[in-house]
C-alpha positions as a printed NumPy array, in Angstrom:
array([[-92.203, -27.705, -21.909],
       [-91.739, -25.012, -23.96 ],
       [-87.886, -25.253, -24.454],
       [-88.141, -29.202, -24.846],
       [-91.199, -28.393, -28.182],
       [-88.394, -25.502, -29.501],
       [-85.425, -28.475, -29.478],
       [-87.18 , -30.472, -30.985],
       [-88.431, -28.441, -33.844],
       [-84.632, -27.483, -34.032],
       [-83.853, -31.077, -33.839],
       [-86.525, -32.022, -37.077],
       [-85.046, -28.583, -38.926],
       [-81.628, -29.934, -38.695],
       [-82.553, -33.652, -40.008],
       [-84.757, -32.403, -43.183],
       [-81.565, -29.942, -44.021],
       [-79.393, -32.753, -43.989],
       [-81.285, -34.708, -46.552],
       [-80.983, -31.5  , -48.662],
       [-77.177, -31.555, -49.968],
       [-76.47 , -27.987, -51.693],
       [-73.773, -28.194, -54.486],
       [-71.446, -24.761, -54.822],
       [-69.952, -24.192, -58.236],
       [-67.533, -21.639, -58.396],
       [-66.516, -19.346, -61.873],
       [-64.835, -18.956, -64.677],
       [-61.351, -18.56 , -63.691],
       [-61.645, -18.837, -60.092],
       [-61.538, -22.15 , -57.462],
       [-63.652, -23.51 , -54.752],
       [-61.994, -21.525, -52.739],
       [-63.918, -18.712, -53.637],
       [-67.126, -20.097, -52.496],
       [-65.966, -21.128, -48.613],
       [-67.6  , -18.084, -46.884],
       [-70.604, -19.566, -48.221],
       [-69.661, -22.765, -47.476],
       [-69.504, -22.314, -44.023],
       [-72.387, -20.547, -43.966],
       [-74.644, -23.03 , -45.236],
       [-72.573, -25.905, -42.624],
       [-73.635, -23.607, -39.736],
       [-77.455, -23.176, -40.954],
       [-77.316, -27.265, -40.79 ],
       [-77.239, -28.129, -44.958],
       [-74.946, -30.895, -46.809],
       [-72.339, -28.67 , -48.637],
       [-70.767, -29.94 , -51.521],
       [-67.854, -26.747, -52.447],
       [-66.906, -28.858, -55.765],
       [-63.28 , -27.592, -57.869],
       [-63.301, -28.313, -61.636],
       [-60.74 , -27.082, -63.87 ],
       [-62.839, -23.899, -65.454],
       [-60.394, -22.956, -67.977],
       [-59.476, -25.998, -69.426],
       [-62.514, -27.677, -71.668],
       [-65.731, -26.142, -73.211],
       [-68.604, -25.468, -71.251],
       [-70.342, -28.716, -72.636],
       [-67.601, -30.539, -70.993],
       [-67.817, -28.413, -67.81 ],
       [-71.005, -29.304, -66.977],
       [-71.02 , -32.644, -67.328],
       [-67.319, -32.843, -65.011],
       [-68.954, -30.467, -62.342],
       [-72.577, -30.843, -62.008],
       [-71.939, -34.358, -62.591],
       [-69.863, -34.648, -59.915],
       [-71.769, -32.246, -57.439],
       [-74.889, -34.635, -58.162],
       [-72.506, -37.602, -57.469],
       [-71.284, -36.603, -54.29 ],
       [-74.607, -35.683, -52.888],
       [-75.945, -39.449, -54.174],
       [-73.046, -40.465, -51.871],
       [-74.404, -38.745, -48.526],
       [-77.736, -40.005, -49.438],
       [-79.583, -36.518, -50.132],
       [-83.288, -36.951, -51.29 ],
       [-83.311, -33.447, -52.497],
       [-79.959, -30.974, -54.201],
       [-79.979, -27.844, -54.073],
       [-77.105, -25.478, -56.493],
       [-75.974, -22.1  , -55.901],
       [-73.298, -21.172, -58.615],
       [-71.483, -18.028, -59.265],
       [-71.09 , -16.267, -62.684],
       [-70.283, -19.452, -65.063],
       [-71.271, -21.992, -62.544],
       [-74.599, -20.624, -63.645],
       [-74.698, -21.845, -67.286],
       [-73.278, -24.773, -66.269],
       [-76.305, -25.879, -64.304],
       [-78.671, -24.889, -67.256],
       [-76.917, -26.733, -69.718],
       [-76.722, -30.031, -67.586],
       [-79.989, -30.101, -66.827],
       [-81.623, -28.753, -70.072],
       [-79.567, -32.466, -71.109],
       [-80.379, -34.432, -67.894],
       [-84.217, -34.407, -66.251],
       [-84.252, -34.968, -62.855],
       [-86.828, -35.364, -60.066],
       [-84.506, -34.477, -56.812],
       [-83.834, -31.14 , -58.357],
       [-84.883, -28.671, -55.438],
       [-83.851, -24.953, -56.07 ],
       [-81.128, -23.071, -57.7  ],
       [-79.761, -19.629, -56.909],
       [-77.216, -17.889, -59.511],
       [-74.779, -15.449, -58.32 ],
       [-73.916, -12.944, -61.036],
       [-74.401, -15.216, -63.616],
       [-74.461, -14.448, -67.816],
       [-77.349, -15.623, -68.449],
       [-77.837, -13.482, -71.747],
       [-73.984, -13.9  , -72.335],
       [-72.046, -10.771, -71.603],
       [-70.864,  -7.856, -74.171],
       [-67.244,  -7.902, -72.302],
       [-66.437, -11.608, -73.908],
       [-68.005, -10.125, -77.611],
       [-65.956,  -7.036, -77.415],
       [-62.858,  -9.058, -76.129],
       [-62.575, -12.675, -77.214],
       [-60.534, -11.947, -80.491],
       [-57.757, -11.028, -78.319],
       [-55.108, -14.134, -77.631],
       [-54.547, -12.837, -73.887],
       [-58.515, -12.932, -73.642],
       [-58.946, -16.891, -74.421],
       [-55.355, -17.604, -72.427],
       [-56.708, -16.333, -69.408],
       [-60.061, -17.653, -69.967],
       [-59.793, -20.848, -72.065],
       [-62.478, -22.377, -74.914],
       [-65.37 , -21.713, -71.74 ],
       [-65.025, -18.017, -72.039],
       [-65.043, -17.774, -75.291],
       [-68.371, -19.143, -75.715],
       [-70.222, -16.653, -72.652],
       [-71.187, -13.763, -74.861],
       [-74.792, -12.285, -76.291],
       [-75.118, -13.705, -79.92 ],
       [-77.952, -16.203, -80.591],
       [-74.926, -19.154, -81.382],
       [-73.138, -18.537, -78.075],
       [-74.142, -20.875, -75.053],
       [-76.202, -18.56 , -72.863],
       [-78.532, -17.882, -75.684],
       [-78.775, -21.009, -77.091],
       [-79.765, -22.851, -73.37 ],
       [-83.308, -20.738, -73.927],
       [-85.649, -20.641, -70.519],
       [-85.356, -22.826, -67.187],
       [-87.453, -25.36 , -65.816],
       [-86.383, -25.395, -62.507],
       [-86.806, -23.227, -59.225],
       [-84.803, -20.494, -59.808],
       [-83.434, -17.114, -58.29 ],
       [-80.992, -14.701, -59.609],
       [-78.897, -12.267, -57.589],
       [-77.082,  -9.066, -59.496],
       [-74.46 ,  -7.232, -58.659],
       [-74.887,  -3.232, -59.051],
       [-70.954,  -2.11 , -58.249],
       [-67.751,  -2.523, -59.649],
       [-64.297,  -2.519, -58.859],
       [-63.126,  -2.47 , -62.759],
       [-64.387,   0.835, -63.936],
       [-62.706,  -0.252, -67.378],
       [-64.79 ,  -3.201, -68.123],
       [-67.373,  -1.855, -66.997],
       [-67.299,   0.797, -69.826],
       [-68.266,  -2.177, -72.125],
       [-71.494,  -2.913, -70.375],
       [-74.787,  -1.585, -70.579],
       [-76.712,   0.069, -67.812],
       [-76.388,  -1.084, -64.073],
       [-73.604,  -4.062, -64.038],
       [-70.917,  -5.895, -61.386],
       [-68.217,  -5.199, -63.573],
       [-68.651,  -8.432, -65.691],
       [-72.381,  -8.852, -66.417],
       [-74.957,  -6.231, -66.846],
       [-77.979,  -6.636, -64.345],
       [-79.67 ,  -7.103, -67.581],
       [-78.213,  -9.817, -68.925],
       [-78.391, -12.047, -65.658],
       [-82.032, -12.792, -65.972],
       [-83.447, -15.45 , -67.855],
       [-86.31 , -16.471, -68.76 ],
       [-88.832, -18.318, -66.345],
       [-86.611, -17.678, -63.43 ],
       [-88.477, -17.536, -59.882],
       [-87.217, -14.321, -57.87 ],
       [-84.846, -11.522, -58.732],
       [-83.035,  -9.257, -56.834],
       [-80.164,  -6.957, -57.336],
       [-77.959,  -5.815, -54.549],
       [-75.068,  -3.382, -53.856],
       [-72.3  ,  -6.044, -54.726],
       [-69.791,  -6.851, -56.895],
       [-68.824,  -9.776, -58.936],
       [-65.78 , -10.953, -57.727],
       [-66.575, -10.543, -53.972],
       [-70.246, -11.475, -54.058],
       [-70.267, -14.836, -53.124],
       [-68.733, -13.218, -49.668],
       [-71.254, -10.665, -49.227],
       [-73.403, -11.075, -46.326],
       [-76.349,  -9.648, -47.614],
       [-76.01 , -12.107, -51.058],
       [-75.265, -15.003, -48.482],
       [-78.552, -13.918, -46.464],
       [-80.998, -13.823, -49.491],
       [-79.492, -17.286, -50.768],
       [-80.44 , -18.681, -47.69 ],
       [-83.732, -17.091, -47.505],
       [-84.652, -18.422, -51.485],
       [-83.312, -22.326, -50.567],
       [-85.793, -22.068, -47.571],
       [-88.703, -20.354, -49.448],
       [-88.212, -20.223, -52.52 ],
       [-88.152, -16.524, -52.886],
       [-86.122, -13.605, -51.578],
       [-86.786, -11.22 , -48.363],
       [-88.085,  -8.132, -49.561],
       [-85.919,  -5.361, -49.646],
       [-86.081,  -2.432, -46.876]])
């Protein structure tokens, strides 16, 4: 009797995570590639994955958001979710606040930002005059630093259910020279909180590998399901 009650909680676990369809948006730079570790992560704990590729380096982040959210909301429309979820990394970040600061919606469920710039970060304000800088990172990057006229600034506080994980190590010492105070090597554990935002945590990560990071993987999970992190041991 036992066994048969533990299926079929298993069984109704399965079915409500199905109706949830979480939408992975990789960064600036990067593909969605970088997010498959993840990916299959969130496929074995039974969730509708959508790992969605947009061309990060080619338009401003106005047009970003509208090409990848847009789609990620699309696709999730398609497998008949009742509820999407978003975990981003680094820019994927601002590009979920600045489609849905435009776009209100009511099957918005919870969001959880890898490493993202949420105040901007000091490495694009000390950098983007250089022509290598914007070649590499295209009219997006440009606009990711601190001042009150770039985009992170601008987007002010979130209305939805949100958690931020940092990133506390780095594998650029250079960069990371032109940051203040704890950072991942690309944003300061500063500047990746926002206003508003649910849960916090900062863990011994860095930027470019965090998305693979077991630990990051392990508290993502734990926010979509509760809506806050595990406490730290």
């Amino acid at each position: 009797m036992k066994t048969g009650v533990l299926m079929l909680m298993l069984m109704l676990s399965a079915a409500a995570h199905a109706k949830e369809c979480v939408v992975l948006l990789h960064g600036l730079a990067r593909t969605a590639d970088s997010m498959t570790t993840l990916e299959e992560r969130l496929v074995e704990e039974g969730f509708t994955v959508v790992n969605v590729d947009y061309p990060s380096t080619q338009h401003p982040i106005e047009t970003l958001a509208g090409l990848a959210v847009g789609e990620g909301i699309a696709e999730c429309a398609r497998r008949s979710a009742t509820r999407i979820d978003f975990v981003t990394h680094s820019m994927g970040g601002i590009l979920v606040r600045m489609y849905l600061k435009a776009n209100k919606r009511d099957d918005i469920g919870r969001v959880v930002m890898l490493g993202p710039p949420n105040q901007g970060s000091e490495i694009v304000d000390a950098l983007k005059d250089l022509t290598v800088f914007e070649l590499l990172n295209g009219p997006a990057g440009l606009q990711l630093g601190t001042g009150p006229a770039d985009i992170p600034k601008a987007l002010g506080p979130v209305d939805f259910e949100l958690g931020v994980i940092a990133g506390t190590q780095s594998i650029n010492l250079l960069l990371s020279t032109l940051l203040p105070g704890d950072n991942d090597g690309k944003v300061s554990v500063e500047s990746t909180k926002v206003e508003h935002m649910n849960d916090f945590v900062a863990l011994p990560t860095t930027h470019p590998l965090m998305m693979r990071n077991q630990a990051v993987i392990d508290q993502t999970l734990y926010f979509l399901r509760h809506g806050q992190f595990k406490e730290l041991e």
